[in-house]
N, C-alpha and C positions, 0 to 999 in steps of 0.2 A: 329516433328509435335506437339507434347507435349505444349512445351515452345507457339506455334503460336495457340493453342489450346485455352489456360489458357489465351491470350491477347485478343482475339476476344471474350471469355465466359465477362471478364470483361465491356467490352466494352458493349454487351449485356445486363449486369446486371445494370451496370449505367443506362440504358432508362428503363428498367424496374422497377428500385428505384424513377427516376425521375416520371413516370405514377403512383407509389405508394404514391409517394409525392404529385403529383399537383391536382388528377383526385377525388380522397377518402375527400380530404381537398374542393374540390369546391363542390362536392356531399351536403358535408354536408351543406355547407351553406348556396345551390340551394333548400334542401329540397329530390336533383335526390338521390331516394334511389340505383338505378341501381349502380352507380358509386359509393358509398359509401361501399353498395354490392360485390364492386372489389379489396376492401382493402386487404381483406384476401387472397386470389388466388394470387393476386401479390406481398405479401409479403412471401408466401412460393417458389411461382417462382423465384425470388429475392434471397432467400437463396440458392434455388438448385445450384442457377448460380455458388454463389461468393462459396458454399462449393466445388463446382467441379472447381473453380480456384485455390482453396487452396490445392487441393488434385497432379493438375499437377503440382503444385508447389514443394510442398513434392517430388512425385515422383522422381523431375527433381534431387530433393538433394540425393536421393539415390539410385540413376544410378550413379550418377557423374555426370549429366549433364552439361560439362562446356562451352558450347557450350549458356548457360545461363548465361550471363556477371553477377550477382548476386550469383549464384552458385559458380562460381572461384573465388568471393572475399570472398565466405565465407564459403566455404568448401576445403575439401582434400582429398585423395585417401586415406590415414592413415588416417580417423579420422574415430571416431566408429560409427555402423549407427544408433545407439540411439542420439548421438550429432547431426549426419547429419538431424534427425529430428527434433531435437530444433534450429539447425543453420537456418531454414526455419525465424524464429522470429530473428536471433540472430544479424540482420542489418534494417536501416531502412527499405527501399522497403516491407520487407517479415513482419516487426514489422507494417506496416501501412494495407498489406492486414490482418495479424491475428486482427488487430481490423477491421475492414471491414468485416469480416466473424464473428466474437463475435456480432457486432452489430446485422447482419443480425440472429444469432443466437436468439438472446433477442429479437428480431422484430417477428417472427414465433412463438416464445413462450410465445409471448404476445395475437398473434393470437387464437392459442392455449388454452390456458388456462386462458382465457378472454368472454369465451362463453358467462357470463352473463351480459356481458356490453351492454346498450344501442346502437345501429347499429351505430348512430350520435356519441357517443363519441368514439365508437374502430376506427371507419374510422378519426377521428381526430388524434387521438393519432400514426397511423400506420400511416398516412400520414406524420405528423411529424419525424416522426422515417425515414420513406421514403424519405424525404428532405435530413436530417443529413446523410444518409448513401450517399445519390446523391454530396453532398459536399467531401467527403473522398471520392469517388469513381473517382471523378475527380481531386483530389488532384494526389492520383497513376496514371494514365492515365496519367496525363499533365506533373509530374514532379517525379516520382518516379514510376515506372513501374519494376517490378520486374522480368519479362519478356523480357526485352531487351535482344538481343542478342548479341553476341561474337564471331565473325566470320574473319577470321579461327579459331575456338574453343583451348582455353588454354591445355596446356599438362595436368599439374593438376591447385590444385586451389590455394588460398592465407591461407588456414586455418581459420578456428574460433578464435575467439580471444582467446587464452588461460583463458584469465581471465572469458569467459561463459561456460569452458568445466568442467562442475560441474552441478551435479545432480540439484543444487539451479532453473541452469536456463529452465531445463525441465518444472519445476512447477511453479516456480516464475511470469515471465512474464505473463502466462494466467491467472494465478489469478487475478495480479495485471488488468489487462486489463479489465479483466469480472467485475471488481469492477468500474473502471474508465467507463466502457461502461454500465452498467449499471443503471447508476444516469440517463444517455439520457432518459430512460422509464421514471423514476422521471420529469424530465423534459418534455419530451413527455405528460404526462396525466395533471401537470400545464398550460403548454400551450392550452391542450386541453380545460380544462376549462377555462380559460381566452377568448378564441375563444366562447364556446359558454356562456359564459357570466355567468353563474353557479359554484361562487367558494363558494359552500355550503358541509356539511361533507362525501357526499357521494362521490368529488372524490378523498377525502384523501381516506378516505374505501379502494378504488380499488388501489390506490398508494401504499400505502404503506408496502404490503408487498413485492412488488416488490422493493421497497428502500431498505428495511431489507437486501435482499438475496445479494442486488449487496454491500452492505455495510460491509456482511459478507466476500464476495469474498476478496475484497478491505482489512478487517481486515487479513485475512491470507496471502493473498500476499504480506502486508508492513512486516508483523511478518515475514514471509518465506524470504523476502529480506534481512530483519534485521539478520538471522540468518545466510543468506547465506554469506554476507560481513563481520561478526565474523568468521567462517569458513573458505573462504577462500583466502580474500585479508592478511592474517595474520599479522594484527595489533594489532589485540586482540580486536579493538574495539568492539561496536551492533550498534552505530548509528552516522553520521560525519558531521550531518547537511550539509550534502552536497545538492546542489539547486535541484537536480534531486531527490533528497530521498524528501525533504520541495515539490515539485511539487505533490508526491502522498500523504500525509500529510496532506495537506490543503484541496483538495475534503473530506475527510476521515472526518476533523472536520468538514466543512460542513455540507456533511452526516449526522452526528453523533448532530448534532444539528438540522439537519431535521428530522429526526427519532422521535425525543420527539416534536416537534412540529405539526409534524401529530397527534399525538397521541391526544393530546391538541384538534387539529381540527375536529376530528372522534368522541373524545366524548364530547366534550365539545362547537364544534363550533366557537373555539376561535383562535386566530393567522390567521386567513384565507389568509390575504396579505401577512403577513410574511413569511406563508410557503411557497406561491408561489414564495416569491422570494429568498430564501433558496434554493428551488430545480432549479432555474434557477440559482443560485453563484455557485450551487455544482459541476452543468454541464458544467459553463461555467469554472470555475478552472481545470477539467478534461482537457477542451482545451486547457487554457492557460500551462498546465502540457506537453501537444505536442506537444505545441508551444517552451515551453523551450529547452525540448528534443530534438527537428528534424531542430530546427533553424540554428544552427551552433553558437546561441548566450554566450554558455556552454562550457567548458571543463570541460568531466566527463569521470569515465568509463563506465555512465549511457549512454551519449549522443552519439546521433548515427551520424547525418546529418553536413552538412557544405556549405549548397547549399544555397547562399543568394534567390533564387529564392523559392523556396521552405519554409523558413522562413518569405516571403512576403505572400504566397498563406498561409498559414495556418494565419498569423495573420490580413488579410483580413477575412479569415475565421471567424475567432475568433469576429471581431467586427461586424461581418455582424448578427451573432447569436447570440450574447449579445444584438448588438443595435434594436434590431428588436422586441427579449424578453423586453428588458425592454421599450418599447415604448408600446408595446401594456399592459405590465404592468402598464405604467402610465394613459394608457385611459383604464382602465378596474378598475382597485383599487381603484377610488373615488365612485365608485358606490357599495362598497363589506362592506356586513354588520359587523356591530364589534363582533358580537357573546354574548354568556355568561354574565351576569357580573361575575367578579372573585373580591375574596378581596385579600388586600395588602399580606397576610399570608393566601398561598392556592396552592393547586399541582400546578396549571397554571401558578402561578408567580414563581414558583420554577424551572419549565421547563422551562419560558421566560427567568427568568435568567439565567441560565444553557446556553441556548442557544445564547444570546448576549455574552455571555463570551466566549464561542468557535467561536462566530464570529468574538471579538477581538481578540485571540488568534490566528484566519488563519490571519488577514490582519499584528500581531507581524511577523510570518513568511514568508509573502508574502513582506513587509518592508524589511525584513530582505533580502530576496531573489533576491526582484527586484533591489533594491536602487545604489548596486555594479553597474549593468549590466549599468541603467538608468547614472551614474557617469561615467563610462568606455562609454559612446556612444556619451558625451557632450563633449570628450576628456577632464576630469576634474580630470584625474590622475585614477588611480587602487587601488580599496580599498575591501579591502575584509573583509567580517561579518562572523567570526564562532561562535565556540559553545560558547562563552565567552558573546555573546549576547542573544543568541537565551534559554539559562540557566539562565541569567538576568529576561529577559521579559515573560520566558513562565512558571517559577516555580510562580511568586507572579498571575499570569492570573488562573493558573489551582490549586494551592492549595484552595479556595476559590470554584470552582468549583467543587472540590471532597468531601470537605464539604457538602456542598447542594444536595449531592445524596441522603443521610440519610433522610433529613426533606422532600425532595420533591418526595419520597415512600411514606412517614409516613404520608404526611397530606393531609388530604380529598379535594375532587374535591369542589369549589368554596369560598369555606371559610374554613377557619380552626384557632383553638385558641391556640396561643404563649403556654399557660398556659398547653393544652393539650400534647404540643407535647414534652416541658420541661420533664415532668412526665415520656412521654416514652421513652423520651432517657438521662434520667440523668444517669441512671447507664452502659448504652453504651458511656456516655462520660468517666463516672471516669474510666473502662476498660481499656476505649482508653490510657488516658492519665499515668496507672499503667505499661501498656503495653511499650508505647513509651518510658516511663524514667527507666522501668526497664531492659530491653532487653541489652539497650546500655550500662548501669552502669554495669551490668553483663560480658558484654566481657570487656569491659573495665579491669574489675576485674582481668579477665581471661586473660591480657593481647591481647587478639587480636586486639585492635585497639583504639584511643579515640574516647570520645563522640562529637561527632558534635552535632548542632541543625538542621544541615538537616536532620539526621539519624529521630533523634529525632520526625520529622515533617512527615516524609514521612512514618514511623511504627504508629505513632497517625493516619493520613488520611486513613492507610490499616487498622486497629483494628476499625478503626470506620465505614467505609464501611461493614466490613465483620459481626462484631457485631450488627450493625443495620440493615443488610441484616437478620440475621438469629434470630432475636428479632421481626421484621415485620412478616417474614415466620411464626413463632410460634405461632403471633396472627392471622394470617389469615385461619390458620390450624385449631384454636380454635371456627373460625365461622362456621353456617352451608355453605353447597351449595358447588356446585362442584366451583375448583379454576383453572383459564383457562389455557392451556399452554404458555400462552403468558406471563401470569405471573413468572413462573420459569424459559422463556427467558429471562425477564429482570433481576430478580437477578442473575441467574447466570453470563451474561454480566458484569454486578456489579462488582459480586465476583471474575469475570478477571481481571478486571482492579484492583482491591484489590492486588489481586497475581501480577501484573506485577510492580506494583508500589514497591511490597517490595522488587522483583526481584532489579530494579533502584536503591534502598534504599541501598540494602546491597550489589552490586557491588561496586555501587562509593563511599560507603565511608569505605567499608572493604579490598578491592581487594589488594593485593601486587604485585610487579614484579620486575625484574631481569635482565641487559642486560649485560651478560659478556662474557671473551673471555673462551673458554672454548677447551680441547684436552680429547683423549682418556685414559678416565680412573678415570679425576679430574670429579669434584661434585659441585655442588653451591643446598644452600639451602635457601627455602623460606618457613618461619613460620615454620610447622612444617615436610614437604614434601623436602626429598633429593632428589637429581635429578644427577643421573651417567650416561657421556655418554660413553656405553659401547662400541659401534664401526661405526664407517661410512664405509660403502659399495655404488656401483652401481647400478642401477636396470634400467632396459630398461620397459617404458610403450608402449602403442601400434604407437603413433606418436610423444616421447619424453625419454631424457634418464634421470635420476634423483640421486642425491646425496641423500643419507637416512641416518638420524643419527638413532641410538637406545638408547634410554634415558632409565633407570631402575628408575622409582620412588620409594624410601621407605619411610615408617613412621614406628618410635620407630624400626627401626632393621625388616621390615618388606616392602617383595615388594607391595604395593598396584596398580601400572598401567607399561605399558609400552609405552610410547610416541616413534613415527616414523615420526617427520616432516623431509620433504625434499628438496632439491633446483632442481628444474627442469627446462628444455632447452628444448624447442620443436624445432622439424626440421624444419618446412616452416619460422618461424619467427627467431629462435636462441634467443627467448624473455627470461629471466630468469623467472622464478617462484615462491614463494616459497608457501607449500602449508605447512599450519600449522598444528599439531597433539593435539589431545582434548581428555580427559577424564572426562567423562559429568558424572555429579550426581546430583541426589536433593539437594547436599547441598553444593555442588560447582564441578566448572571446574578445573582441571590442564591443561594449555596451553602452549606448546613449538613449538616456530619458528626458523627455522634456517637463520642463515644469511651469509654471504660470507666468504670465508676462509683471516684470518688474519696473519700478521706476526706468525711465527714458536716461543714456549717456546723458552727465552733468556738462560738456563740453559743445558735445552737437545736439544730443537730445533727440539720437535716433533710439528706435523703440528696442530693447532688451528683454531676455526672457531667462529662467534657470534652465542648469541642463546641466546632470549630471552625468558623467563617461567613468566608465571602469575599463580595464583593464585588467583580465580574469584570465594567468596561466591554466594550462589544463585543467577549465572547468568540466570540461564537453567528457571527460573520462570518468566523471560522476557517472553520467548516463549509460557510458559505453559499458562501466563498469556490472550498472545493472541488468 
């Protein structure tokens, strides 16, 4: 009853999104307060629905349900019931209702905690939201229902993919999600204004905190992916420019250049076109990210779907909600005032700038991303863009960019003088640049590695970020008046990216590794860390059995770690594994993977296996950075 439960609650919920969508949106523009009046009632009814489809969903995963054609392809009787709760996201059907539940969650708490908005703009805005969800609500319905049944029901099920059975994907996906689903609000209240013809600073005001939060989500869950595919596809990599990773990426810069351009518009009045079409690029990439994903246009381990029919219904989607945004965008924007005047050298052209450079920077990666797929669909042969491009075009875009954080703190809203701002930061330049060429000359010295002039570039943009972060701080401390916390959000933001940058800096150009054949007892050493493998044993997990070596790390005669990566076999797939073992510090990783067993020593003809070891300066500041 469960499973027919959860398909008729959806169905329900669909017309109830749709009366959110169509009845709130005419209201407002009738003047009918009644109906306008109905936004909010039928956006928490709306949630009740799709949270109690979401919940027979779960349940169905930890019964066993398999009797749920989605349930058997992506669970098992071994798997443990904390996975059996993440495996609910861990395919598409169940990954299209948890955004369809995240939405309707940001829809209610928009309701929520939106009390002081005008009745005409919340019912604009929830109506919108009530559209978007009525679109994914019939997407699941028509072509991914996650509810389908299986009849006569499977003995057990097909397993989770190995590769999601890791703590990453408990948390990962819903952040990621809540970030991607919550630009829709961002977009929700631009449209809103565009509708009702008012794109003046009050409805950046109300937007924008709501950008922040889903921008925050967004930041931990690319950081928390990043970390999860260092961990555990055991490559050693953090990032593979893989199109599904550039899919979340590119909202993020968006984002991240709407953010400061609200800011612009809230006090200054300025960007007002801009922004709105900022937060309709950031929304509309969030789609095209689902559209990558669920198309069947990808080979990833990201990607879920392979149903051309379903790859047609989302990018129909996709243009129906772009073409629509930017239609009424373009009969709305000739009538929108310019705002402020700013001069050439002033906060506002510092964030302009800032911001067109991150919008270069998404369309380097979207180029980068689409151009393969667009060549592969003309039949014009297979070509593929990795990191060799995406490191070309996106270090000379964002160096220049992380430059311009420093003056565009430091210099006053509408004008500002070259001369003044010289003065405050000449001596955060010479730091900078004492810092960049000493650091590197220094290991060098010391032997750990030579000087690049990446190294070199990427410690001057972190010393000067951080140095001019806490040079600003000191004069603002210096003034009277209370100093907002909006302000210590943004340097500390700052001062992350400072940290994740030197993180970047002193992995890639210091890191070492190792891939050798190795037996019990031999050693291979990197820089200064021996590595002994002391013995390989069995171990049985709850639905997989595994090879576990035991590495003894030393330095100078001294055990500092013990590394246990493994080669694992699950039952339902017989899929190999390998899961890599990390020894995490502030001031680097030790990283060992194992790999397949190799010809036997030529001499004794004891048994040997691969096993690669890294050795990763401040990788771990990637994360922190995030």
């Amino acid at each position: 009853m469960i499973p027919e439960l959860g398909h008729y609650v959806l169905i329900l919920a669909f017309w109830i999104a749709l009366a959110q969508g169509v009845l709130p949106l005419v209201g407002a523009a009738t003047g009918h307060l009644g109906w306008q009046s109905m936004a909010k009632p039928m956006t928490t009814l709306h949630f009740g629905l799709v949270l109690l489809a979401f919940l027979a969903l779960t349940w169905s995963f930890v019964i066993n349900d398999f009797s749920v054609l989605y349930v058997s392809q992506h669970s098992n009787s071994l798997l443990p019931t904390v996975y059996r709760v993440a495996a609910v996201w861990g395919g598409h059907e169940g990954s299209l209702l948890l955004w369809a539940f995240l939405l309707a969650l940001w829809s209610v708490a928009v309701a929520v905690f939106s009390r002081t908005l005008p009745l005409a703009m919340s019912a604009r805005v929830l109506g919108v939201l009530g559209l978007v969800s009525t679109g994914f609500l019939a997407f699941i319905l028509t072509t991914s229902n996650p509810f389908d049944r299986l009849l006569p029901a499977a003995a057990d099920g097909r397993d989770l993919n190995p590769l999601l059975q890791d703590v990453g994907l408990i948390i990962h996906p819903p952040m990621l999600y809540m970030g991607y689903v919550g630009f829709s609000v961002a977009f929700a209240f631009a449209i809103a204004a565009l509708l009702s013809g008012r794109l003046d600073a009050a409805w950046a005001r109300w937007s924008r905190p709501w950008t922040l939060v889903a921008w925050v989500f967004m930041t931990f869950g690319i950081g928390l992916g990043s970390w999860w595919a260092y961990s555990e596809l055991g490559w050693g990599g953090w990032w593979f420019w893989d199109p599904v990773e550039n899919a979340s990426l590119m909202p993020w810069l968006f984002g991240t250049a709407l953010i400061h351009a609200l800011m612009a518009t809230e006090k200054r009045g300025g960007f007002k076109a801009w922004t709105v079409l900022l937060a309709i690029g950031a929304f509309s990439l969030s789609l095209l990210g689902t559209f990558l994903v669920r198309s069947g246009v990808l080979t990833s381990v990201h990607a879920f779907a392979s149903d051309p029919s379903r790859g047609v219904f989302i990018l129909i989607f996709l243009v129906v909600v772009v073409g629509s945004s930017l239609t009424l965008f373009a009969w709305r924007a000739p009538k929108v005032s310019v705002g402020g005047r700013m001069g050439l050298i002033s906060r506002e052209s510092f964030l302009l700038a800032n911001s067109v450079l991150l919008v270069v920077a998404t369309g380097a990666v979207l180029l980068g991303t689409i151009y393969p797929l667009v060549i592969d669909a003309l039949n014009m042969g297979k070509l593929s863009v990795g990191a060799p491009y995406f490191n070309t075009v996106f270090v000379p875009l964002l160096s220049p960019l992380l430059f311009l954080m420093v003056p565009g703190v430091a210099a006053s809203w509408k004008e500002a003088q070259i001369s003044q701002l010289v003065s405050r930061l000449r001596w955060v330049a010479l730091g900078s640049l004492l810092l960049a060429c000493g650091v590197p000359a220094l290991l060098q010295e010391l032997g750990q590695g030579e000087w690049l002039w990446g190294t070199s570039l990427g410690l001057f943009l972190s010393a000067w970020i951080v140095l001019g972060s806490v040079k600003h701080a000191v004069m603002r401390l210096r003034q009277p008046g209370r100093i907002a916390l909006s302000y210590w959000g943004m340097q500390t933001a700052h001062l992350g990216i400072a940290v994740l940058v030197v993180g970047i800096t002193m992995v890639k150009g210091y890191e070492l590794e190792r891939d050798v054949r190795i037996g019990i007892g031999e050693t291979v050493t990197l820089r200064d860390f021996t590595f002994e493998l002391k013995r390989m044993e069995d171990v049985d997990g709850p639905n997989y059995k595994a090879l576990r070596a035991t590495l003894e790390v030393t330095k100078d005669q001294r055990v500092v770690a013990q590394l246990t990566p493994e080669k694992r076999r699950y039952f339902s797939t017989a899929m190999p594994m390998t899961e890599a073992a990390i020894d995490s510090g502030w001031m680097r990783d030790l990283y060992a993977s194992l790999g397949d067993p190799v010809e036997p020593h030529p001499q004794t003809r004891a048994p040997r296996w691969n096993l690669h070891v890294y050795d990763k300066p401040f990788i771990s500041w990637l994360w922190a950075g995030a």
